[in-house]
Structure formats: structure tokens, C-alpha cells
N, C-alpha and C positions, 0 to 999 in steps of 0.2 A: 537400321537393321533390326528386326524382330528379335527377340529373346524370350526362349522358353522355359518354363520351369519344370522341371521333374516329373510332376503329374502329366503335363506337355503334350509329350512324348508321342503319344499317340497324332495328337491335332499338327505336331511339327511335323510330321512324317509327310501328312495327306498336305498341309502347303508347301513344304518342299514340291511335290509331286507337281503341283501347280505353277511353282516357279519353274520348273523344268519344261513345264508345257507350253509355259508363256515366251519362253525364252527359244523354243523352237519355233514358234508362230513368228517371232522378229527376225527369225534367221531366212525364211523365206515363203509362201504363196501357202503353207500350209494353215485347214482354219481350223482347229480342233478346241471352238468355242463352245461347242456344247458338252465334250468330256470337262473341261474346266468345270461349266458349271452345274456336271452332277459331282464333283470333287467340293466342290465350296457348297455346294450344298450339305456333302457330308459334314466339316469341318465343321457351318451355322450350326449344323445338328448337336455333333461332338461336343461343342464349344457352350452351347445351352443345357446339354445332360452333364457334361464336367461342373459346370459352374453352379449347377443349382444342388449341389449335393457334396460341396466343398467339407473338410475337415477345417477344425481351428486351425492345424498347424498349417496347412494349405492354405488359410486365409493371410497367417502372416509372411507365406510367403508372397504372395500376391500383396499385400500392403508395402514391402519391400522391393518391389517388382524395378530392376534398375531404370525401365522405359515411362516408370509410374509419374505421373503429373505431379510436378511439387509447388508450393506458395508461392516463387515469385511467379510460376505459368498463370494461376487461378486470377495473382494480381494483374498481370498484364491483358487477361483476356478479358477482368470483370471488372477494373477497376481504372476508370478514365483519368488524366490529366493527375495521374500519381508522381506524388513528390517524397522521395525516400526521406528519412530524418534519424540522423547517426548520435552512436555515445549516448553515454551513462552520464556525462558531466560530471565523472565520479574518478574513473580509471582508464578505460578505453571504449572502443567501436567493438563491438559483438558481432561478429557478421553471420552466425547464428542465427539468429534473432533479427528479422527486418520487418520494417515498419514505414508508415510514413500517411500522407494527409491525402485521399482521392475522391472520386465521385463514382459512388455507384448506383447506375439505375436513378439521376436523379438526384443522390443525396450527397452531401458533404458527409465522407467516414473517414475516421484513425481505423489503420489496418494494421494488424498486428499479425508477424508467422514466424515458423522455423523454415528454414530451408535448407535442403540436402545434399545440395546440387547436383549435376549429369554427371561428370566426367571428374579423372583424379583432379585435374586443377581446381575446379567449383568446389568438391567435396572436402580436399583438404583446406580451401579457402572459408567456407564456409562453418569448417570442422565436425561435416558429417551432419548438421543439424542441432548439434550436441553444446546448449547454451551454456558460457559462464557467467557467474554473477552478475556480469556487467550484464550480462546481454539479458539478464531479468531485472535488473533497475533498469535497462533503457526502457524495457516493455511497462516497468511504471510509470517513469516519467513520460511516457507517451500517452497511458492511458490518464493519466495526473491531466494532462494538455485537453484531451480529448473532452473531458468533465469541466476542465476550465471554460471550454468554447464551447459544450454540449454539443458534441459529437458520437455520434455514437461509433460502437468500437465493432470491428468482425476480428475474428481470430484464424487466425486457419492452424491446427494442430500442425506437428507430423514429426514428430523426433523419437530416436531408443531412450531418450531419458537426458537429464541433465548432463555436464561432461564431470568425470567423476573424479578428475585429477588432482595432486596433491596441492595446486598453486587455488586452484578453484575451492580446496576447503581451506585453506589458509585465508583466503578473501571472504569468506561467509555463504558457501553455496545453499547452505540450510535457508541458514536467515534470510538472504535474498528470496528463494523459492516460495517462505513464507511470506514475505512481506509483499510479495508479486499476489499471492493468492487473496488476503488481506485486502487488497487493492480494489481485486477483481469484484471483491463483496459490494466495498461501500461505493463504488460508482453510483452516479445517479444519472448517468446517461443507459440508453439501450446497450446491454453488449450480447452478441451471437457470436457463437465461435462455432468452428467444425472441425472432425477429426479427418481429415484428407488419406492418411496413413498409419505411421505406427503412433499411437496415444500412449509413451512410456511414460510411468509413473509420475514423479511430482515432476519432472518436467515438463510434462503436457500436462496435467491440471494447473500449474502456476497462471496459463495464459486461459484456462478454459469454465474457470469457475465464473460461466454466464447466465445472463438469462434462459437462453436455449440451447442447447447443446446438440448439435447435427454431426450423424456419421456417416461417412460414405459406408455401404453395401458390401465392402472387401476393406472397410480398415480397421484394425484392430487399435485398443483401448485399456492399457492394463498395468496394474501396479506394479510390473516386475515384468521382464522380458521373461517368456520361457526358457532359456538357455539361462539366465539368472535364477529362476525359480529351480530348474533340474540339478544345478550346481548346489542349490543350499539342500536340498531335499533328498537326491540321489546321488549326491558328492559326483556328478557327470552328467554334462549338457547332452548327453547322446539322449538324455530322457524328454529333450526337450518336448518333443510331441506330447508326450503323459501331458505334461505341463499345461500345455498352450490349452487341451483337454481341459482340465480341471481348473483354470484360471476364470474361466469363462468372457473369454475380451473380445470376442465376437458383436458385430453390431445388434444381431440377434439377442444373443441372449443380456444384452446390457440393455437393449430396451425395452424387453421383458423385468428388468429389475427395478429400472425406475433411472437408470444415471443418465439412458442417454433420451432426448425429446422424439428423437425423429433419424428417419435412417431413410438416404438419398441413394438410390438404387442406381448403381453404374451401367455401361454399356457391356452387353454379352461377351464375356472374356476377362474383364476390367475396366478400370478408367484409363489405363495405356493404347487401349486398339480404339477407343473415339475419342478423341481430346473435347473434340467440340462437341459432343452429346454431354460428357462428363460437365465441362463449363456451365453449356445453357444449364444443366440441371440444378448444379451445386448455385448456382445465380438465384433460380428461383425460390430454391427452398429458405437462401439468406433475405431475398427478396420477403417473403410471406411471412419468416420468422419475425421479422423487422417490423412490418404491417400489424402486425399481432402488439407489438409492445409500445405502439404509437395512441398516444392519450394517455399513459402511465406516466405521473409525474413524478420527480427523483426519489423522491422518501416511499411510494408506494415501489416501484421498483429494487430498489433496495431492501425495504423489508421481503418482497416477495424472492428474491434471491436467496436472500438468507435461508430464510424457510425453507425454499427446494433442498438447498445442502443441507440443511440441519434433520431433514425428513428421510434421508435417504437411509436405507436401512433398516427403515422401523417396520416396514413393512411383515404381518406374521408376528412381530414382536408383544408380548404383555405385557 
């Protein structure tokens, strides 16, 4: 079942209208295929003037979007003969954080993600996408394997941020999140990551400090949720929009800045209404980014990692 969001509103109205219409064509000899499709033709219309003049805060919610494609979809569409690999070998399994050893396009990869899951069971199973410790020393020791057997790493973003709980900072959720990021530097395999969705703060940079950094077209990217930022700033998340505004976490204007490489342009509406236009796409761009850092051997890749992150910002700067 479809799910609309607020802005919507409008495009919901004119497909309802549609399901109504279609729903009397099964009922009997009636053909009224051509009102359908000057109604879905308004909708394509609606649905390309809404989406190309979206707000921040409208982007996150579209990066939030409950129907939105999450890491293990992307794994299972792009990644063949995948074998999951659990635990920190430390304290426990992070189901947060999933990983494991597959072939994409050809290549032997360590795949690294957060997952959000569908429904309350996945979600609460999963815990919402919201890593602890463990589940960033698994994403070490996975990428540790990966640089063992030179493999190269894909990441696929997508979490509100670390989980922020009192057991998670009693375990070291700082220190883990650094030492994941740490990690991410001195590889001397290829790594590309993507922001699928929401890119909250050091949770999504722990896994995403790569060679290349790819965002989806509607996912946001940012050191603090909006509803975090309007709490500290306007003591009330009702400010959230100001927020999302002045954060600037939009794939736009983060690749204007320099943080993110390349920004992979979803299907008209979102990555929710084409799963498989949204796949082949996010395929190719991990595809070419991959091609791009093929003949770079460990120490040049390495140093050149560094460098990206160490540059950022200086831009304008004297």
C-alpha cells in the first residue's frame, strides 16, 4: 500500500481517483482507460513539479519515507551469493549493522550497512538502524577481513545517528564510532560507501569515511537531525524545518561543498515508487566509482583518502 507524505496531498487525491476508476473497470464491461490516463498523466506531471522544487525539510522526509528502500533491499538486488558475518567477537551481534562477504558485478566485496527495517518486528529487531558499539567494531572487524583478503568495502549509509543509550555509553560509543572511522582512513583496499537515506552524524560518517562518497537525490546527510538541532537552538523541535534549512544536508548542497562525490538521481517521486530503477542506478554509480580506484595501490589510496577528509573545509579559507 502506498504511503503519502504531507506535501502528498495533492498527488494522493488524483491516485486515489484512479484506484476508484480502476476498481470499477473490474467490476464490470466498463472501459474508462483513457480518463485513467489523462489522471496518471496529471499525477507524472504533479509528481515531477513536486519533486524538483522539494524543501530540506521535505527531503528528510522523503529520506524517512516508511516504503523507502533500505541496505538489506540494495544487498539482495546487487549483491550475488551474499554470506552475512555476525558479532563484534567482543560483546554481542549488532543487527544494526549488517554485513557480510558477496559478489558484485563480478567482484568479490565486504558490504557493510545499517538497516531500518519495514515493519515494528524488523524495526524493533534491527533497533530502528541505530548502531551500538558492537555493531561498529563488527563494521571493523569486517573491514579489518576485507584489507586482510583485499577486498574491497561498499558501505550503504542510512541511520538517525548512533543509538544514544545509557548501556551504549557505558560500552564506549565514542570511542567505538572513532575507531570505526580510524579504520575507514587506513584501509588500503578500495572503499565506496552511499548515503541510501538518513546520513546522521558520527553514525553515518563511522562507516562512510571512503574513497567516494555517493548520495541518493532525496537522502539527507547531517551532523545532527533537525529535530536535534531545533531542540538545542530553539529549545523545540517544532523548529525543525528552520533546522533542516540551515544545516544544509541536502545532497545538493553537500556536493556543492565538497563532502559528498556524486549524487545518484532517483526515480520521479523517490527511490520508493521504482525499486528497480533506484537498484540498477545506485549499481552503476558503485559500479564506475569502483572502476575509477582500480590500479591505485594501498598506500596511494590511503594517502589520497586522507587528504579528501583533511581538505574539506578549507575551501574560501586563508
Amino acid at each position: 500500500m502506498q504511503t503519502f507524505l504531507e506535501f502528498e496531498k495533492p498527488i494522493a487525491e488524483l491516485e486515489g481517483k484512479i484506484e476508484e476508476l480502476r476498481h470499477l473497470t473490474d467490476q464490470g464491461d466498463i472501459n474508462i482507460a483513457d480518463e485513467v490516463g489523462k489522471l496518471q498523466s496529471k499525477v507524472d506531471r504533479l509528481l515531477r513539479q513536486t519533486y524538483a522544487k522539494l524543501s530540506p525539510w521535505q527531503k528528510v522526509q522523503v529520506a524517512r519515507h516508511p516504503n523507502r528502500p533500505h541496505c538489506l533491499d540494495y544487498v539482495e538486488a546487487l549483491i550475488e551469493d551474499f554470506m552475512p558475518l555476525a558479532g563484534d567477537r567482543a560483546f554481542a551481534e549488532d543487527r544494526a549493522v549488517v554485513g557480510g562477504i558477496g559478489r558484485f558485478r563480478g567482484r568479490t566485496v565486504m558490504v557493510i550497512g545499517q538497516e531500518k527495517g519495514h515493519d515494528t518486528e524488523s524495526r524493533v529487531r534491527h533497533n530502528f538502524g541505530m548502531a551500538k558499539p558492537e555493531g561498529y567494531r563488527k563494521a571493523i572487524r569486517l573491514m579489518e577481513m576485507a584489507d586482510r583478503f583485499g577486498l574491497p568495502v561498499l558501505s550503504l549509509v542510512d541511520t538517525a545517528g548512533a543509538y544514544p543509550g545509557v548501556a551504549s555509553e557505558e560500552r564506549g560509543q565514542a570511542e567505538a564510532i572513532a575507531r570505526s572511522i580510524e579504520t575507514c582512513l587506513r584501509l588500503k583496499v578500495p572503499m565506496v560507501a552511499a548515503v541510501i537515506g538518513e546520513g546522521g552524524s558520527g553514525g553515518a560518517i563511522a562507516i562512510a569515511a571512503s574513497d567516494r562518497v555517493l548520495m541518493l537525490e532525496h537522502a539527507v546527510y547531517s551532523v545532527i537531525s533537525p529535530e536535534g538541532c531545533a531542540s538545542i537552538l530553539w529549545r523545540s523541535s517544532a523548529n525543525a524545518a528552520d533546522a533542516a534549512a540551515a544545516l544544509r544536508l541536502t545532497a545538493q548542497d553537500l556536493k556543492e561543498l565538497g563532502v559528498i562525490d556524486r549524487i545518484v538521481a532517483e526515480p520521479v517521486g523517490g527511490a520508493h515508487r521504482n525499486r528497480s530503477e533506484i537498484f540498477a542506478s545506485l549499481g552503476d554509480a558503485l559500479e564506475d566509482s569502483l572502476d575509477g580506484l582500480r590500479g591505485l595501490d594501498g598506500a596511494a589510496l590511503r594517502a589520497r583518502r586522507r587528504d579528501k577528509f583533511l581538505d574539506m573545509g578549507q575551501k574560501g579559507l586563508s
